[in-house]
MARVEX-859551 format. One record per atom (N, C-alpha, C): residue in one letter; chain; atom name; x, y, z. Coordinates in Angstrom, 1 decimal, always signed. Example, Ala and Ser with C-alpha at 12.3 -4.5 7.8 and 13.67 -1.06 7.14 Angstrom:
BEGIN
<voro residuo="A" cadena="A" atomo="N" px="+13.2" py="-5.7" pz="+7.8"/>
<voro residuo="A" cadena="A" atomo="CA" px="+12.3" py="-4.5" pz="+7.8"/>
<voro residuo="A" cadena="A" atomo="C" px="+13.2" py="-3.3" pz="+7.8"/>
<voro residuo="S" cadena="A" atomo="N" px="+12.8" py="-2.2" pz="+7.1"/>
<voro residuo="S" cadena="A" atomo="CA" px="+13.7" py="-1.1" pz="+7.1"/>
<voro residuo="S" cadena="A" atomo="C" px="+12.9" py="+0.0" pz="+7.9"/>
END
This chain:
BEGIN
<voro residuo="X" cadena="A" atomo="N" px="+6.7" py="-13.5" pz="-32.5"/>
<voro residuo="X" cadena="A" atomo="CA" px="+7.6" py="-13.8" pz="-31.5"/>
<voro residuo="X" cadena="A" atomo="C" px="+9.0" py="-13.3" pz="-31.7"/>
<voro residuo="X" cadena="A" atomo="N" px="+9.5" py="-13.1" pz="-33.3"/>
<voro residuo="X" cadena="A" atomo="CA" px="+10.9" py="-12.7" pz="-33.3"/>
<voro residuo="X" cadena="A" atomo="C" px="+11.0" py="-11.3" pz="-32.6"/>
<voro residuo="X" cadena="A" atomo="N" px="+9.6" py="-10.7" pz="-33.1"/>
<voro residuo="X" cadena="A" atomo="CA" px="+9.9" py="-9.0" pz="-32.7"/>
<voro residuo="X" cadena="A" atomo="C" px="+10.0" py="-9.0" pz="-31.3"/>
<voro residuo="X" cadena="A" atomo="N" px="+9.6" py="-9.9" pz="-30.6"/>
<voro residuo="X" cadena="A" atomo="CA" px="+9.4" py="-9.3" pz="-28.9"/>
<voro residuo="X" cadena="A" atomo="C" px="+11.1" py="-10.0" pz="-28.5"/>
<voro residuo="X" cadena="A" atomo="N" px="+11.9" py="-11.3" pz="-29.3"/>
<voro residuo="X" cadena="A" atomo="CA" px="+13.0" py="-11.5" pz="-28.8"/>
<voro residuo="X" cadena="A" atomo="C" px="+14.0" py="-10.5" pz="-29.2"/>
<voro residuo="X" cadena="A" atomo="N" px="+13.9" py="-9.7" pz="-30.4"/>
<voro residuo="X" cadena="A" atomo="CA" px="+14.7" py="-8.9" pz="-30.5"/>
<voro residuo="X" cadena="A" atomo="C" px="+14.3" py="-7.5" pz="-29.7"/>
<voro residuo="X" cadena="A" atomo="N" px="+13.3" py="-7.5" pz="-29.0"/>
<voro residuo="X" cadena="A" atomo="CA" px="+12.9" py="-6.7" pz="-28.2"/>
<voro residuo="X" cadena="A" atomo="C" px="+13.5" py="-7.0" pz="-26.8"/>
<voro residuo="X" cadena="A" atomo="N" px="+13.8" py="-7.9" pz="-26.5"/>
<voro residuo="X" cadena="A" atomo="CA" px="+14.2" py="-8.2" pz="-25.1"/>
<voro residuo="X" cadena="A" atomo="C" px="+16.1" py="-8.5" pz="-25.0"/>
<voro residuo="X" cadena="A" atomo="N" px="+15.7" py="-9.1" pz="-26.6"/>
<voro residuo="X" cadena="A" atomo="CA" px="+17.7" py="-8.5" pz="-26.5"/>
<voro residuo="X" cadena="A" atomo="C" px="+18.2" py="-7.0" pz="-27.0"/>
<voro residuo="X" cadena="A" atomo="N" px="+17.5" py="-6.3" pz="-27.0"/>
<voro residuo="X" cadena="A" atomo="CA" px="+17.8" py="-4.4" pz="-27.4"/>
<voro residuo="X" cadena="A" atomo="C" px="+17.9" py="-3.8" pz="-26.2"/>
<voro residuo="X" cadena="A" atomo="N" px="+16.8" py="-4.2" pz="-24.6"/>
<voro residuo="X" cadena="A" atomo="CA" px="+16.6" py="-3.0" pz="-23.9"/>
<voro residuo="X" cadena="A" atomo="C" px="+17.9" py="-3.3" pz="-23.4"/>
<voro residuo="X" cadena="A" atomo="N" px="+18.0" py="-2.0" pz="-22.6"/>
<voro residuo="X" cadena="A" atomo="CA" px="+19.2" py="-2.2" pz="-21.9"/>
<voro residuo="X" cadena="A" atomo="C" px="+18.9" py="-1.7" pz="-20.2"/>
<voro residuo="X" cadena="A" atomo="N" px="+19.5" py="-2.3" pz="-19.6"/>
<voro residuo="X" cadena="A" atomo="CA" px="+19.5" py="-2.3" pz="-18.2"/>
<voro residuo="X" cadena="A" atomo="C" px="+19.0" py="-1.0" pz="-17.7"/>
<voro residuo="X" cadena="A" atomo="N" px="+17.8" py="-0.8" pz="-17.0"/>
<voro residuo="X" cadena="A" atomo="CA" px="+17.6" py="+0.8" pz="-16.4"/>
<voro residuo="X" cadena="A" atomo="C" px="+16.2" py="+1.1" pz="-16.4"/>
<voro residuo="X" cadena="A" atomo="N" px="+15.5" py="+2.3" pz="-16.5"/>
<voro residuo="X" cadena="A" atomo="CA" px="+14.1" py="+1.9" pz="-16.3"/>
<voro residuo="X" cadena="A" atomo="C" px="+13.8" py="+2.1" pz="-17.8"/>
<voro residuo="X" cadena="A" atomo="N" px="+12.6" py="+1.4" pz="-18.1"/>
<voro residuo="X" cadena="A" atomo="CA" px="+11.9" py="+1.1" pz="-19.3"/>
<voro residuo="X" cadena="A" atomo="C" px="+10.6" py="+1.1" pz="-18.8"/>
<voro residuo="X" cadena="A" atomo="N" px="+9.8" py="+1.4" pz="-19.6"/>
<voro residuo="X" cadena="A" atomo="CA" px="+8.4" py="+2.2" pz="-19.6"/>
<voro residuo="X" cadena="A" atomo="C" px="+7.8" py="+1.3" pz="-20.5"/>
<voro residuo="X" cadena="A" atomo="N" px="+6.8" py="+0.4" pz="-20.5"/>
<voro residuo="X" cadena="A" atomo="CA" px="+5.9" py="+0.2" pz="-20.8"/>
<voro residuo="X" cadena="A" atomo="C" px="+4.1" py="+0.1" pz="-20.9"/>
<voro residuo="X" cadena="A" atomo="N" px="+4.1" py="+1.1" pz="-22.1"/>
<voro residuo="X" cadena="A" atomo="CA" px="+2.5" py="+1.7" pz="-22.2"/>
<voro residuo="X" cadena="A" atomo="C" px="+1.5" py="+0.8" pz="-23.4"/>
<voro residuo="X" cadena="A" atomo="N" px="+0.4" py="+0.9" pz="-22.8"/>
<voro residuo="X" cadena="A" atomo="CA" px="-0.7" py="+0.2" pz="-23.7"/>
<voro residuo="X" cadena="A" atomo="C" px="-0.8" py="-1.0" pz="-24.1"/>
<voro residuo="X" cadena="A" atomo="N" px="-0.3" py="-2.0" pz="-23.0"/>
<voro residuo="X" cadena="A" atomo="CA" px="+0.1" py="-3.1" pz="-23.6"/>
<voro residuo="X" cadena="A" atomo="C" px="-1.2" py="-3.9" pz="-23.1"/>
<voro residuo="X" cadena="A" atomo="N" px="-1.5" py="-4.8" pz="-23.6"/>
<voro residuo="X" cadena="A" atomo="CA" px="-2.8" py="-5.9" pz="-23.2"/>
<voro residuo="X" cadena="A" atomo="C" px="-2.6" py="-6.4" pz="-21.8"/>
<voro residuo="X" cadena="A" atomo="N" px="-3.5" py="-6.5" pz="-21.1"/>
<voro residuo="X" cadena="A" atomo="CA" px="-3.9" py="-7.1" pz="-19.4"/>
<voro residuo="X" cadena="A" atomo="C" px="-2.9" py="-8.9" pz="-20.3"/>
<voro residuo="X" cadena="A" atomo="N" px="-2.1" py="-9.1" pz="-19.4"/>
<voro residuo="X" cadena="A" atomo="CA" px="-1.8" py="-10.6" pz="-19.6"/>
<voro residuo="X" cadena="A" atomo="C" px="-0.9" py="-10.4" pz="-20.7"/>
<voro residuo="X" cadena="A" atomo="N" px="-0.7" py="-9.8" pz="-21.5"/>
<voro residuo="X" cadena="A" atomo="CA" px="+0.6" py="-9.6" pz="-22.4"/>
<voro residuo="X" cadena="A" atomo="C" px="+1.6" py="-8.9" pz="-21.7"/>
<voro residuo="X" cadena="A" atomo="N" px="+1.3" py="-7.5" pz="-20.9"/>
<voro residuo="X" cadena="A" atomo="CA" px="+2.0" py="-7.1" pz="-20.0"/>
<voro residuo="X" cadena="A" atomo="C" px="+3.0" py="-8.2" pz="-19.1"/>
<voro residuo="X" cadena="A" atomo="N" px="+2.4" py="-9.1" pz="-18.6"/>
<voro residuo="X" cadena="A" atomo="CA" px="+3.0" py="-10.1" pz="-17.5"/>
<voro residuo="X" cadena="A" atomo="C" px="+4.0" py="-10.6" pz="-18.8"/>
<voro residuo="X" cadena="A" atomo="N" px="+3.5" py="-11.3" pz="-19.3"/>
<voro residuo="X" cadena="A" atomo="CA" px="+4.8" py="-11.9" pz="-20.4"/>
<voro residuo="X" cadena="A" atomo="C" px="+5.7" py="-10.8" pz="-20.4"/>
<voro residuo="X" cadena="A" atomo="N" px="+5.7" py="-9.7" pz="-21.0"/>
<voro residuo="X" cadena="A" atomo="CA" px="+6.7" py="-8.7" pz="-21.3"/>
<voro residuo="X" cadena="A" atomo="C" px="+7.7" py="-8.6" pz="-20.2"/>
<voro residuo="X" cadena="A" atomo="N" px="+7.0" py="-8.5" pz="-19.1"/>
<voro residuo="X" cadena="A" atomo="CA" px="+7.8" py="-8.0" pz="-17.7"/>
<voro residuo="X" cadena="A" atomo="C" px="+8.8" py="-9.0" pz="-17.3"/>
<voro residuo="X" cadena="A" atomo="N" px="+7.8" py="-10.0" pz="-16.9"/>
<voro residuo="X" cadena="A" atomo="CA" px="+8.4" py="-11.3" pz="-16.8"/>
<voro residuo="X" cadena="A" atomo="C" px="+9.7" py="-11.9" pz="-17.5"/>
<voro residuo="X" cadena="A" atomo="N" px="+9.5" py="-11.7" pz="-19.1"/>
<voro residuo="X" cadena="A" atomo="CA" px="+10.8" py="-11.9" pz="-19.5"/>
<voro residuo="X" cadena="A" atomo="C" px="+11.5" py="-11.1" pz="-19.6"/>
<voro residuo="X" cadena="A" atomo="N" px="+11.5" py="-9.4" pz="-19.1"/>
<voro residuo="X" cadena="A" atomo="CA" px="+12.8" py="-8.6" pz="-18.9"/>
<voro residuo="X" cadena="A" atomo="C" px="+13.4" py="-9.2" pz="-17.5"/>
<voro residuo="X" cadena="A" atomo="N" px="+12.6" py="-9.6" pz="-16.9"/>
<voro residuo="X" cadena="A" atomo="CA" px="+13.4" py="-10.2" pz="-15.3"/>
<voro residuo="X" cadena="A" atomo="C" px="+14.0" py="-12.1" pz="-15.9"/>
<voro residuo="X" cadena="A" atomo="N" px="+13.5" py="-12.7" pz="-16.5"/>
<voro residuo="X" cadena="A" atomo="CA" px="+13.9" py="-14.0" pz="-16.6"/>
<voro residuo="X" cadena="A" atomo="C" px="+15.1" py="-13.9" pz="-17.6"/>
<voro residuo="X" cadena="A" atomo="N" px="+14.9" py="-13.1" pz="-18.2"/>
<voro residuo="X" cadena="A" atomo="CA" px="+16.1" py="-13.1" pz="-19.4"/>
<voro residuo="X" cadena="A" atomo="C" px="+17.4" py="-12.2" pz="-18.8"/>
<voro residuo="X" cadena="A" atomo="N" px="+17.6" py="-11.5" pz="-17.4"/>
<voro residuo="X" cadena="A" atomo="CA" px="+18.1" py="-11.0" pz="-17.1"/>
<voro residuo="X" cadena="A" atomo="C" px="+18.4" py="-9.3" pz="-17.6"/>
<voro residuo="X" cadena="A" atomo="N" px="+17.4" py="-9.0" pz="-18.1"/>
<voro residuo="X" cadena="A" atomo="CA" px="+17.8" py="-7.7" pz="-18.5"/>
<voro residuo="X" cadena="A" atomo="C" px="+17.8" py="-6.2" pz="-17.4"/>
<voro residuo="X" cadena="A" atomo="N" px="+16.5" py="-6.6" pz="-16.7"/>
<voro residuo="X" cadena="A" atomo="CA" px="+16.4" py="-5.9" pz="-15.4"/>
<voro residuo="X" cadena="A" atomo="C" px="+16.5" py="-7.0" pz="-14.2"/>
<voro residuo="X" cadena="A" atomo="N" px="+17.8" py="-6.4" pz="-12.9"/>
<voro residuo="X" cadena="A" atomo="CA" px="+17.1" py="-7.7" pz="-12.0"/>
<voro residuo="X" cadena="A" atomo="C" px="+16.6" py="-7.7" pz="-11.0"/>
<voro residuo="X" cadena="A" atomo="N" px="+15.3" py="-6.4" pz="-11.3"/>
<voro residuo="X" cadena="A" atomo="CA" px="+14.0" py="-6.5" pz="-10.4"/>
<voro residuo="X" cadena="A" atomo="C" px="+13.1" py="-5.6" pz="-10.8"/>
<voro residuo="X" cadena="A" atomo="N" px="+12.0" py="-5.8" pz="-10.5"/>
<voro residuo="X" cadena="A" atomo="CA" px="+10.8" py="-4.9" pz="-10.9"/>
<voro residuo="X" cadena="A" atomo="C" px="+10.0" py="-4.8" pz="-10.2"/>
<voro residuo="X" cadena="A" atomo="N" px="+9.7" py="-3.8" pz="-10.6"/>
<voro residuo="X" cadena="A" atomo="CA" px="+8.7" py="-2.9" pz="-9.4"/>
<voro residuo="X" cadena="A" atomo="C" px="+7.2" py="-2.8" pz="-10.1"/>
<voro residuo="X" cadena="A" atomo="N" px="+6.0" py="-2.6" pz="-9.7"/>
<voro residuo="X" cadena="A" atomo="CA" px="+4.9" py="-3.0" pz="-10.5"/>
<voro residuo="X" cadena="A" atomo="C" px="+3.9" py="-2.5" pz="-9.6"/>
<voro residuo="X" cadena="A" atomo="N" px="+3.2" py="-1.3" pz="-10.0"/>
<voro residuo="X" cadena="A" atomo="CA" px="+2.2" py="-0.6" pz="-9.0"/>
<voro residuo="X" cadena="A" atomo="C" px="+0.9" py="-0.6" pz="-10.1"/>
<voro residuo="X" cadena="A" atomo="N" px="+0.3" py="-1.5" pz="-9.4"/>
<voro residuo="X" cadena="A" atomo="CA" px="-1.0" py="-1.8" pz="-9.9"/>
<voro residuo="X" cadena="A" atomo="C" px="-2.4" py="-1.1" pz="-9.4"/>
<voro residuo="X" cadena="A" atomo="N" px="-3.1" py="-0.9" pz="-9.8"/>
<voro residuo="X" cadena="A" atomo="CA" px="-4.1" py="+0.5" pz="-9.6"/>
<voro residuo="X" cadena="A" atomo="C" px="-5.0" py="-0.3" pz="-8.6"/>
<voro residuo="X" cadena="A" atomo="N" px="-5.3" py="-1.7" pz="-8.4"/>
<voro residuo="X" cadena="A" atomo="CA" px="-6.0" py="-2.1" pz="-7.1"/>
<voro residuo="X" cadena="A" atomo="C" px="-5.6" py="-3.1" pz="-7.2"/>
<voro residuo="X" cadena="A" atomo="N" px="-6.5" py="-4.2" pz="-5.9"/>
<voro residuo="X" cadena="A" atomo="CA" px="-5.9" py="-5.3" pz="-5.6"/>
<voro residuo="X" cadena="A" atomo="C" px="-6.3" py="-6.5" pz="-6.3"/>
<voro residuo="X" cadena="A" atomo="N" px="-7.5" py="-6.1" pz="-7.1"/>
<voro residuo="X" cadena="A" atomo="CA" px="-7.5" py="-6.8" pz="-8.2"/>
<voro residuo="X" cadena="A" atomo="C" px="-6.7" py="-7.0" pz="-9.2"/>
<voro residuo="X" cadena="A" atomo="N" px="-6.1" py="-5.8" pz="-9.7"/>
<voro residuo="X" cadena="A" atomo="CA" px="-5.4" py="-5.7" pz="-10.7"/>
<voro residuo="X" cadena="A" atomo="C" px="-4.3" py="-6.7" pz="-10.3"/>
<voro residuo="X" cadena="A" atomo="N" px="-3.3" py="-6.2" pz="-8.7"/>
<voro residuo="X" cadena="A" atomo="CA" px="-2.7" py="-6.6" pz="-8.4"/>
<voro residuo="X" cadena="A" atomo="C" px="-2.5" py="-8.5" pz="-8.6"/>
<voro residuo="X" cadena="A" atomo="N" px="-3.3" py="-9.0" pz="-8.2"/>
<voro residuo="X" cadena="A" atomo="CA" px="-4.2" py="-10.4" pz="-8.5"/>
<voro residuo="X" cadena="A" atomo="C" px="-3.4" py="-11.2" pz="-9.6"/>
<voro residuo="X" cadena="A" atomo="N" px="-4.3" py="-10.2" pz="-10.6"/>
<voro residuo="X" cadena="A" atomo="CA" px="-4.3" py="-10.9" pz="-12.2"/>
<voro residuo="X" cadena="A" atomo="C" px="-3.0" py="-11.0" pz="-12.6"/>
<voro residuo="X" cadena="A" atomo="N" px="-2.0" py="-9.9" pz="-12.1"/>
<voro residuo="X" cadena="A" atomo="CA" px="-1.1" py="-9.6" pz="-12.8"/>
<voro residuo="X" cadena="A" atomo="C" px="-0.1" py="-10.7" pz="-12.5"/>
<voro residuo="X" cadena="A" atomo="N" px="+0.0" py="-10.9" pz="-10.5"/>
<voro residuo="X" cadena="A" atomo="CA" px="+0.5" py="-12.3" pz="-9.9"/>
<voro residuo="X" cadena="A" atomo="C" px="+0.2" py="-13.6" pz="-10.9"/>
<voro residuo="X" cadena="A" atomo="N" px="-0.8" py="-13.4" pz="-10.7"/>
<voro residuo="X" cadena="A" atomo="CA" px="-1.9" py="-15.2" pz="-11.7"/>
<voro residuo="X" cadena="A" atomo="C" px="-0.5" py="-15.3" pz="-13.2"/>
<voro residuo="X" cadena="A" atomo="N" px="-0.8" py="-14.1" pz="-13.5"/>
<voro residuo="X" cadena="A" atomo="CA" px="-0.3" py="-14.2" pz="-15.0"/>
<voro residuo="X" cadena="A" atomo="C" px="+1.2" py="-14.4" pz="-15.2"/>
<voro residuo="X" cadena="A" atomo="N" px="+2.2" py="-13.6" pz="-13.7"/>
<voro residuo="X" cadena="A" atomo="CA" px="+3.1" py="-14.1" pz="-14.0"/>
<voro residuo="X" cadena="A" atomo="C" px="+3.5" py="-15.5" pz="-14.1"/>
<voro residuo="X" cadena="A" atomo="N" px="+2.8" py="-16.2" pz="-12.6"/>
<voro residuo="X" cadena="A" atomo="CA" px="+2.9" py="-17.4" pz="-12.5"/>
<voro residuo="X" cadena="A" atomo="C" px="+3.0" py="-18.0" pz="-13.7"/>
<voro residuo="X" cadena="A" atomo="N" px="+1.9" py="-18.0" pz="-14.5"/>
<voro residuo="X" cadena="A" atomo="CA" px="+1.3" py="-18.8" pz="-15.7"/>
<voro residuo="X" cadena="A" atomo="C" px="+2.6" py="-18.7" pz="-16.7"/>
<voro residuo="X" cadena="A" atomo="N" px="+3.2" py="-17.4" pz="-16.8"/>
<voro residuo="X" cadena="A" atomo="CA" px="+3.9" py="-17.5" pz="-18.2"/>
<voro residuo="X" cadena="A" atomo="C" px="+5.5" py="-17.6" pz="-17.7"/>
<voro residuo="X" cadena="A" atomo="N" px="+5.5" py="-17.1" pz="-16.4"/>
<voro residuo="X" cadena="A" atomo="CA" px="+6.9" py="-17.2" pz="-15.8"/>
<voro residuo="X" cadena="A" atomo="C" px="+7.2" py="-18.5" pz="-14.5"/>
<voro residuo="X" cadena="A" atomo="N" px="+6.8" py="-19.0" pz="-14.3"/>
<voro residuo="X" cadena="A" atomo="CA" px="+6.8" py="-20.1" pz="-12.7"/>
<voro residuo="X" cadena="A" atomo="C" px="+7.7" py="-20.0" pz="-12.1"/>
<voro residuo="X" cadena="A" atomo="N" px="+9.1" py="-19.9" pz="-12.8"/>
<voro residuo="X" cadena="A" atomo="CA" px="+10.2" py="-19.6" pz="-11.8"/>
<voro residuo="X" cadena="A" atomo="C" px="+10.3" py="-18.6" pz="-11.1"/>
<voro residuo="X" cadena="A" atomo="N" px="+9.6" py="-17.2" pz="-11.6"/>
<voro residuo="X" cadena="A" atomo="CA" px="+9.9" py="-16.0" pz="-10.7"/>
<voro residuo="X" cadena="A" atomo="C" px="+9.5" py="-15.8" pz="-9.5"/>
<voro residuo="X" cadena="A" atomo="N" px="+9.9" py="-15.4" pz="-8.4"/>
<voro residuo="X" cadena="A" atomo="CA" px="+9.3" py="-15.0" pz="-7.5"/>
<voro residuo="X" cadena="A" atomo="C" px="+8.6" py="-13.8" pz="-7.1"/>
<voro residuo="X" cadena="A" atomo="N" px="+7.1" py="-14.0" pz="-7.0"/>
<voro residuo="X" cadena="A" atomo="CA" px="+6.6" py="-12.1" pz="-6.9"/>
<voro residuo="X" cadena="A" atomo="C" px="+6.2" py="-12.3" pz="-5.8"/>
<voro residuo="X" cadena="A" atomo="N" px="+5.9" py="-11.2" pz="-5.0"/>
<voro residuo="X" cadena="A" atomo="CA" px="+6.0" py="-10.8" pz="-3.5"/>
<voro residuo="X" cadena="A" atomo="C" px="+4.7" py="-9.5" pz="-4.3"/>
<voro residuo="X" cadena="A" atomo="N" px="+3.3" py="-9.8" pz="-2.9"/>
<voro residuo="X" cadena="A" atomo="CA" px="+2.7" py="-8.7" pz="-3.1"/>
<voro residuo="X" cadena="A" atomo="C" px="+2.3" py="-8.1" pz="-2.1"/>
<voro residuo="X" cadena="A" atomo="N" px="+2.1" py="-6.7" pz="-2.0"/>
<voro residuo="X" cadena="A" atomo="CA" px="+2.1" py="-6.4" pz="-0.7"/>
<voro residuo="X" cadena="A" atomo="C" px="+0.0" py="-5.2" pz="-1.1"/>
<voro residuo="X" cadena="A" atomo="N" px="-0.7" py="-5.6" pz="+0.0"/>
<voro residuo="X" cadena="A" atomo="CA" px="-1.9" py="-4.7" pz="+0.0"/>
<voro residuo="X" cadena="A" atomo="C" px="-1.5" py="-3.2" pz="+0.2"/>
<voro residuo="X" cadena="A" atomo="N" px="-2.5" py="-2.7" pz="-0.3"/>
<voro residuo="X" cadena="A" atomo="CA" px="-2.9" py="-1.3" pz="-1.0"/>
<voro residuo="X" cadena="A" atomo="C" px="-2.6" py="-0.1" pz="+0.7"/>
<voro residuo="X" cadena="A" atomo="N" px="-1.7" py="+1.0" pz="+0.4"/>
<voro residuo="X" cadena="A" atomo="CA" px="-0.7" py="+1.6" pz="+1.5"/>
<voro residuo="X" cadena="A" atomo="C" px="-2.0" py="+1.7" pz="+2.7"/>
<voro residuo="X" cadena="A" atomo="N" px="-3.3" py="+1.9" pz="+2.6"/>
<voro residuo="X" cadena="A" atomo="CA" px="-4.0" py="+3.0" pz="+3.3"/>
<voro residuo="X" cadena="A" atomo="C" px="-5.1" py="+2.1" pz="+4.2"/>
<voro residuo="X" cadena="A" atomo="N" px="-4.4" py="+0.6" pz="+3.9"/>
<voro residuo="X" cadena="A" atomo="CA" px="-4.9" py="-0.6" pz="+4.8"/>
<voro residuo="X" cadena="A" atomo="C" px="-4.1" py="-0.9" pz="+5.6"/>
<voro residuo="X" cadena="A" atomo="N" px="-4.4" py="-1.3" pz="+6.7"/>
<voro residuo="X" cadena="A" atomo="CA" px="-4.0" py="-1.8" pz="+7.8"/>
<voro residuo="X" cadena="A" atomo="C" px="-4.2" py="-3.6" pz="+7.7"/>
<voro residuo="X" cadena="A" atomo="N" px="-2.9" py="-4.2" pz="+8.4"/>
<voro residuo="X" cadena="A" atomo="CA" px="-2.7" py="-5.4" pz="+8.3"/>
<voro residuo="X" cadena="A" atomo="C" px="-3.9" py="-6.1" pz="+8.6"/>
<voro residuo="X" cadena="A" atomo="N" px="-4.0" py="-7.0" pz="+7.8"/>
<voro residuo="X" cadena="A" atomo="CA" px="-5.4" py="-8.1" pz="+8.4"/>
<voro residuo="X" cadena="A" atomo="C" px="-6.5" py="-7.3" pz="+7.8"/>
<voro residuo="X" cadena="A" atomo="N" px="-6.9" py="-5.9" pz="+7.7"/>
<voro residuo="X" cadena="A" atomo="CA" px="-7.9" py="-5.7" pz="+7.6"/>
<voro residuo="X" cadena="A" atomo="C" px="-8.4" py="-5.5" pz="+5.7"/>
<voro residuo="X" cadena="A" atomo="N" px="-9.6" py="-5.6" pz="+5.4"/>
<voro residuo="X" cadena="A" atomo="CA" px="-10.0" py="-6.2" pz="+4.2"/>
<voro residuo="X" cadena="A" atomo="C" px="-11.0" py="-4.7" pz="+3.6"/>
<voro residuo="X" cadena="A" atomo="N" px="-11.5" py="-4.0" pz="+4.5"/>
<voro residuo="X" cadena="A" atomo="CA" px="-11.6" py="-2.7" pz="+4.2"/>
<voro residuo="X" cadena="A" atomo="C" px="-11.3" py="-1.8" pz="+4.0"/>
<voro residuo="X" cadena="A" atomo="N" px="-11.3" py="-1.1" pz="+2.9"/>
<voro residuo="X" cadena="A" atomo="CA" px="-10.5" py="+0.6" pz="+2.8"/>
<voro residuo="X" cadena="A" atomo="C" px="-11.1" py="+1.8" pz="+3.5"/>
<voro residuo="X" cadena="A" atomo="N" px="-10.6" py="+2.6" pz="+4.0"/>
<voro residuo="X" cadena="A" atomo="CA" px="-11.4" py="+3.5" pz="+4.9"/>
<voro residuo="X" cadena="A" atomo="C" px="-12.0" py="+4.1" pz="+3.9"/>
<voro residuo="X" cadena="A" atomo="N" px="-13.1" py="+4.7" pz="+4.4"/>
<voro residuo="X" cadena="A" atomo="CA" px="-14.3" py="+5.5" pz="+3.9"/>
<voro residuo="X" cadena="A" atomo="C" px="-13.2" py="+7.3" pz="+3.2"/>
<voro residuo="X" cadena="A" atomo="N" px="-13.9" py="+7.5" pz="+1.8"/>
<voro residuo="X" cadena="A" atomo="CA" px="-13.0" py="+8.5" pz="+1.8"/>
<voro residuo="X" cadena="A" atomo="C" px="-13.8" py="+9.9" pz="+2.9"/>
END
């Protein structure tokens, strides 16, 4: 835990990249660059709506205060639950 708080007091404001990190460790990470103030918003493009899901679930779990806002996948139409045929 010290390495990730000295991790989160180093970054510095702007975009930061993070790769290969565990399903559910990710959320922690992200989460506390937005709770600790380091970024003050994030953007998070998740490869489907599942993904999208877990990642919501996980912020909740490890962040509760934040607010995430999710929006369905560009090539759907409102209401609708099917993706068009390629």
């Amino acid at each position: 835990m010290i390495a990730l708080d000295q991790f989160f007091a180093a970054a510095q404001p702007g975009r930061i990249t993070i790769a290969s990190a565990p399903e559910g460790h990710d959320a922690f990470v992200l989460g506390g660059l937005v709770a600790r103030g380091t970024v003050p918003l994030l953007l998070h493009i998740g490869t489907d709506d599942a993904r999208m899901a877990r990642l919501a679930a996980a912020l909740a779990f490890y962040h509760p205060g934040l607010e995430v806002l999710t929006f369905p996948a560009w090539d759907c139409l409102p209401y609708d639950r099917v993706s068009p045929s390629p």
